[in-house]
C-alpha positions as CSV (number, residue, x, y, z in Angstrom):
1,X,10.4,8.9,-4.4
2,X,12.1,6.2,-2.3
3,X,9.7,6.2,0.6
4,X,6.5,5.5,-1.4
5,X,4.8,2.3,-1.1
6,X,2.8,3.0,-3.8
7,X,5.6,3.1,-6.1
8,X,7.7,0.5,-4.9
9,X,4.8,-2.1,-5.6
10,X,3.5,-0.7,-8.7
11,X,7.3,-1.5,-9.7
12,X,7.3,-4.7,-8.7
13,X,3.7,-5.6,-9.8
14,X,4.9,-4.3,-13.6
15,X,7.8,-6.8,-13.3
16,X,5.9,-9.7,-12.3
17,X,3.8,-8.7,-15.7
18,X,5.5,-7.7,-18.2
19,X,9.1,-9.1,-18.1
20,X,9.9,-11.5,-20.6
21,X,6.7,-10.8,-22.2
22,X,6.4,-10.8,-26.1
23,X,3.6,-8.5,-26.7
24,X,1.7,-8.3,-30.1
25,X,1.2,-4.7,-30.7
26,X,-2.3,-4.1,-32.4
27,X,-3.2,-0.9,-34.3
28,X,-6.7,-0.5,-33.1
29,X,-5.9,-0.4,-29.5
30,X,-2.8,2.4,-30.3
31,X,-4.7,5.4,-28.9
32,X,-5.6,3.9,-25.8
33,X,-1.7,2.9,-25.2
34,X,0.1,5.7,-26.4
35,X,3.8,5.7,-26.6
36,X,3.7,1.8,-25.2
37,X,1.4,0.8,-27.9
38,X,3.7,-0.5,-30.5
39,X,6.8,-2.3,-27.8
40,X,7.7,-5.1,-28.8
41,X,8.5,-6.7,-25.5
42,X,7.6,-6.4,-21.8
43,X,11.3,-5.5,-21.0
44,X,11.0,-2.6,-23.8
45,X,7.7,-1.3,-21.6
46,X,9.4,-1.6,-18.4
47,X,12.6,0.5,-20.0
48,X,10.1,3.2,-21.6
49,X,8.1,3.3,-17.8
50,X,11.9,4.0,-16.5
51,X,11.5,1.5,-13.7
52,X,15.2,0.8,-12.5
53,X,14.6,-1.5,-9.4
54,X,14.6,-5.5,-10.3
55,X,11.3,-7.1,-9.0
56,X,13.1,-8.5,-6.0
57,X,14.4,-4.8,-5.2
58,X,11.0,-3.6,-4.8
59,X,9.8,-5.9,-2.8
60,X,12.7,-5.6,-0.5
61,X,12.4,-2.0,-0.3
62,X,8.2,-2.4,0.5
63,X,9.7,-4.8,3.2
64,X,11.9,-2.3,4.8
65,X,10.1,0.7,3.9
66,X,7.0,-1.4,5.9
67,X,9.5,-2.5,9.2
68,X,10.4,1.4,8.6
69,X,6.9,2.1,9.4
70,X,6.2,-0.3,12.2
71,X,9.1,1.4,14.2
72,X,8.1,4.5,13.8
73,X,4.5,3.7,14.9
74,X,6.1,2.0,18.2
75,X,8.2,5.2,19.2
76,X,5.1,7.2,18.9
77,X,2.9,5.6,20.9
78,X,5.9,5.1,23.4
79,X,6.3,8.5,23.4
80,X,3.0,9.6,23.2
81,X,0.9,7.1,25.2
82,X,-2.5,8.1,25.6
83,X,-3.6,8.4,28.8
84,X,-7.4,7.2,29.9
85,X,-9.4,8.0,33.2
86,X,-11.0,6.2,35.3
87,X,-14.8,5.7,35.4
88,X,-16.5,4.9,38.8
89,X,-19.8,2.7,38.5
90,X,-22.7,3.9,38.6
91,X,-24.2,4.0,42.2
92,X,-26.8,1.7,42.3
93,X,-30.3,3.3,43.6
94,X,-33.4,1.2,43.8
95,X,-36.4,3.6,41.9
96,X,-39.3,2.0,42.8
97,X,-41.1,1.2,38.9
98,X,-44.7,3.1,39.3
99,X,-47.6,1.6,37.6
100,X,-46.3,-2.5,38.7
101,X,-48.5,-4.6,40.6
């Protein structure tokens, strides 16, 4: 749960939406929304959703679960670096071209 990126900007992404938001719950759109449809307020959504990290949270984990990431990328290909040969030129032979004046 705490090493998705996924959810860690989803999180923030509904914060940066909905917080502080007075939403006008409308009957006709009910069955698309479900058990959100008739919240009052963007903090009301973001309690139902269960998100728990502050905006500022989320992106700080993204930021370290990201730096996480790039580390782990730099020991591997420490670790594993991948090897290339060498390849020789081609000899250059002169083919004489038939059919040129």
């Amino acid at each position: 749960r705490n090493t998705s990126p996924i959810r860690y900007a989803i999180e923030a992404l509904c914060h940066a939406e909905l917080s502080g938001a007075c939403l006008a719950p409308s009957p006709s759109e009910a069955a698309k929304l479900g058990g959100l449809a008739f919240a009052r307020t963007g903090d009301a959504v973001i309690e139902h959703l269960g998100i728990s990290r502050t905006k500022e949270e989320a992106i700080a984990g993204l930021g370290a679960l990201c730096c996480v990431h790039i580390f782990a990328a730099a020991v591997i290909l420490t670790c594993m670096r991948p090897s290339f040969s060498r390849v020789e030129p081609p000899k250059k032979s002169i083919v004489p071209v038939s059919g040129l004046p």
